[in-house]
N, C-alpha and C positions, 0 to 999 in steps of 0.2 A: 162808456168810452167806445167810438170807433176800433173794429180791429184793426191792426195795421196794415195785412195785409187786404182787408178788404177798403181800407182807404186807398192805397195804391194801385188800385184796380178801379176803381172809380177814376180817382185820377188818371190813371195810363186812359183810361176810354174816353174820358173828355179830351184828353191831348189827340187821340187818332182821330177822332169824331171832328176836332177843328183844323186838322191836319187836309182830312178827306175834303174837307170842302172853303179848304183855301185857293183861291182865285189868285192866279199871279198878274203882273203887272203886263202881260201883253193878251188880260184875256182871259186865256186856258186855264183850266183847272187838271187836277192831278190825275189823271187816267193812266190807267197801264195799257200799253200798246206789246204785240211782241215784234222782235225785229224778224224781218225776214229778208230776200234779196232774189226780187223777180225783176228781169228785164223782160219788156216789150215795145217794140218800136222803139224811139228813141225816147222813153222813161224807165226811170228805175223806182219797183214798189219796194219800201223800205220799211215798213212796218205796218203790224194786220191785227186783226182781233177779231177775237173767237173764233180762232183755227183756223182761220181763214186762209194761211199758207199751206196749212192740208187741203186745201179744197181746191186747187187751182192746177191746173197744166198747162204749158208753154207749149205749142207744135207752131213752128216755127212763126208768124207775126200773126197768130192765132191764140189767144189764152182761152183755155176750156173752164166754166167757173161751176161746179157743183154745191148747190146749199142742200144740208139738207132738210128733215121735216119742221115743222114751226119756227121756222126760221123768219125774223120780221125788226125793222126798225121803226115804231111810232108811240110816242107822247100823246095817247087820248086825250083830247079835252074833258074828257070822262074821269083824269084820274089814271088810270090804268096804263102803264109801261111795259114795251116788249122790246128786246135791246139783246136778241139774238145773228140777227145777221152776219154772217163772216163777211169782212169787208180788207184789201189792201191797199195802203196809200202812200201817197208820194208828198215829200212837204214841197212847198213854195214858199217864197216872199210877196205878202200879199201884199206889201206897199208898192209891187212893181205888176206891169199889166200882163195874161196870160191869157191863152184859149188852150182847152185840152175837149180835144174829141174823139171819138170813137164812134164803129160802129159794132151796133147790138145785134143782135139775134138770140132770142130765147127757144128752147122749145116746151111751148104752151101746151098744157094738157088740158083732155076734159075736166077734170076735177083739180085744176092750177089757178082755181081765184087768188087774184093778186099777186102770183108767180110774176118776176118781174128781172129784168137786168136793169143795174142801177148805176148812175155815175155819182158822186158824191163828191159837194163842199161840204168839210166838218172842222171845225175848230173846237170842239167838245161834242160829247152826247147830250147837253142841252142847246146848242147852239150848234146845228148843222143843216144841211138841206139833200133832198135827192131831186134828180133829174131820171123818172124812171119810164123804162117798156114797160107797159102790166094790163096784165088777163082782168078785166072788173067781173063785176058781179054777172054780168048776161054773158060771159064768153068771150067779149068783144075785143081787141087788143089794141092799147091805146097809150100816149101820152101821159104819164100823172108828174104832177111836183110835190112834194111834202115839204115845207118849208118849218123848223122846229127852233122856237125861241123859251125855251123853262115847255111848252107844248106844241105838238104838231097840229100845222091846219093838212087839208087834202083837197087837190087841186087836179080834178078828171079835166084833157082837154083832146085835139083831136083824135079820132081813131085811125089807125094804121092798117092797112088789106096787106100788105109783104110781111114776108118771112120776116126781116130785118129791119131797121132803122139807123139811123146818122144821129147821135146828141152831142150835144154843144152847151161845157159851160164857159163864159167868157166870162171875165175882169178889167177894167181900165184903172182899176185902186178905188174908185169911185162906186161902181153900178156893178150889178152882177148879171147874165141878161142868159138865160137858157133854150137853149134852140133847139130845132131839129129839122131834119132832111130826108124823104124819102131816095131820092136820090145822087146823093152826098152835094148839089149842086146848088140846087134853090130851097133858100133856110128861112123856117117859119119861128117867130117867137112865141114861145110858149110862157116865159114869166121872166119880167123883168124888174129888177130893187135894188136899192141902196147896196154899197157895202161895209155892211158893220161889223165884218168877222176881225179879227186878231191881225197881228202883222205876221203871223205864222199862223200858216193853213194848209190843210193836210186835203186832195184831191183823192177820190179812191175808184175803185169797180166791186161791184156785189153784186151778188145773185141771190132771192130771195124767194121762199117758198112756206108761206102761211099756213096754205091748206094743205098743198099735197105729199107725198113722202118727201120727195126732194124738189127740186128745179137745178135744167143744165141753159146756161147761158153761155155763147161764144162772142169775143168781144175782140176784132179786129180793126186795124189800120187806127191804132191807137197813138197818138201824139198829143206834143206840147208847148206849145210857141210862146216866144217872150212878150208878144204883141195882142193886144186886143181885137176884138170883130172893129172893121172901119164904122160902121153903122150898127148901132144896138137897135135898133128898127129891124133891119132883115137879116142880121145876124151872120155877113161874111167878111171874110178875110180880104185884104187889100189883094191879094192874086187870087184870088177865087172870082 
């Protein structure tokens, strides 16, 4: 005969084990977020993970973003998961159309492979994307997208000579189209796809530091319009 209570410990862990990875009806699965409450620009971050509300400072349309060591968000195709990053975000309704942009500046070190500022579509940790700044493997600082479905692919594209960058992720409920500008004016596309997220979708900013002790990212003239890019081709706004 089973003991009982070790019956009901069996049972309690199959109930949280189907709990943890029930899937609700718009999507998302059960994640814990913590709340926090950063305004910048005209958005408000309302919820962060892995401390991520520790990591951040406000000086005035300036957010300061510190990760710090092994800090990294990617789905190896390998198998292997890292799901450190501190990241805060803002939800939307993603049956209606949005563009939220920002510009980055990281400061890159010599030993900051992969050091990166990130802007973030996430509708779960299996089902999210970055639009990132990031140091690669020769130094270089450059354009990357990680796009993660159950895993992540990795997506090197132009390289950057400024201090800073312009990204752009836009929505029309349909397409999701990510951009960028050296200077905030003429916008090149970097990766454009379907959109299959959730009709709740969480936008964020991270800073992320794989190799080296920490990474500080400055993330200014950050917004968020009701409106899609007019053209998902060159990635601007109807007054731009």
């Amino acid at each position: 005969m089973i003991n009982k209570n070790l019956y009901l410990g069996l049972l309690m862990g199959i109930v949280a084990t189907g709990c943890s990875e029930k899937e609700h009806e718009d999507g998302t699965r059960n994640e814990v977020l913590s709340p926090c409450n950063i305004v910048l620009g005209n958005m408000e971050f309302t919820q962060s993970k892995n401390g991520a509300e520790n990591r951040v400072t406000v000086f005035g349309d300036t957010l300061k973003f510190i990760a710090g060591a092994q800090t990294d968000y990617f789905r190896s195709p390998n198998g292997s998961v890292i799901d450190t990053s501190p990241v805060i975000f803002t939800e939307v309704d993603n049956t209606k159309p949005f563009t939220f942009t920002a510009k980055v500046e990281p400061e890159f070190t010599k030993n900051g492979t992969y050091s990166a500022g990130v802007l973030y579509a996430y509708a779960n940790k299996e089902h999210c994307q970055k639009l990132c700044f990031e140091q690669d493997e020769y130094g270089i600082h450059r354009i990357v997208t990680v796009r993660t479905i159950g895993t992540s692919d990795d997506n090197n594209h132009q390289s950057i000579e400024g201090p800073s960058v312009y990204m752009r992720i836009s929505s029309d409920g349909k397409q999701i189209g990510n951009y960028f500008s050296e200077d905030g004016k003429t916008w090149h596309m970097a990766r454009l796809y379907g959109n299959d997220f959730p009709k709740k979708l969480f936008l964020g900013l991270s800073s992320q530091s794989p190799k080296d002790n920490e990474h500080t990212c400055r993330f200014s003239e950050v917004s968020i319009t009701e409106t899609a890019v007019s053209d998902f081709r060159n990635g601007k706004l109807k007054n731009e």
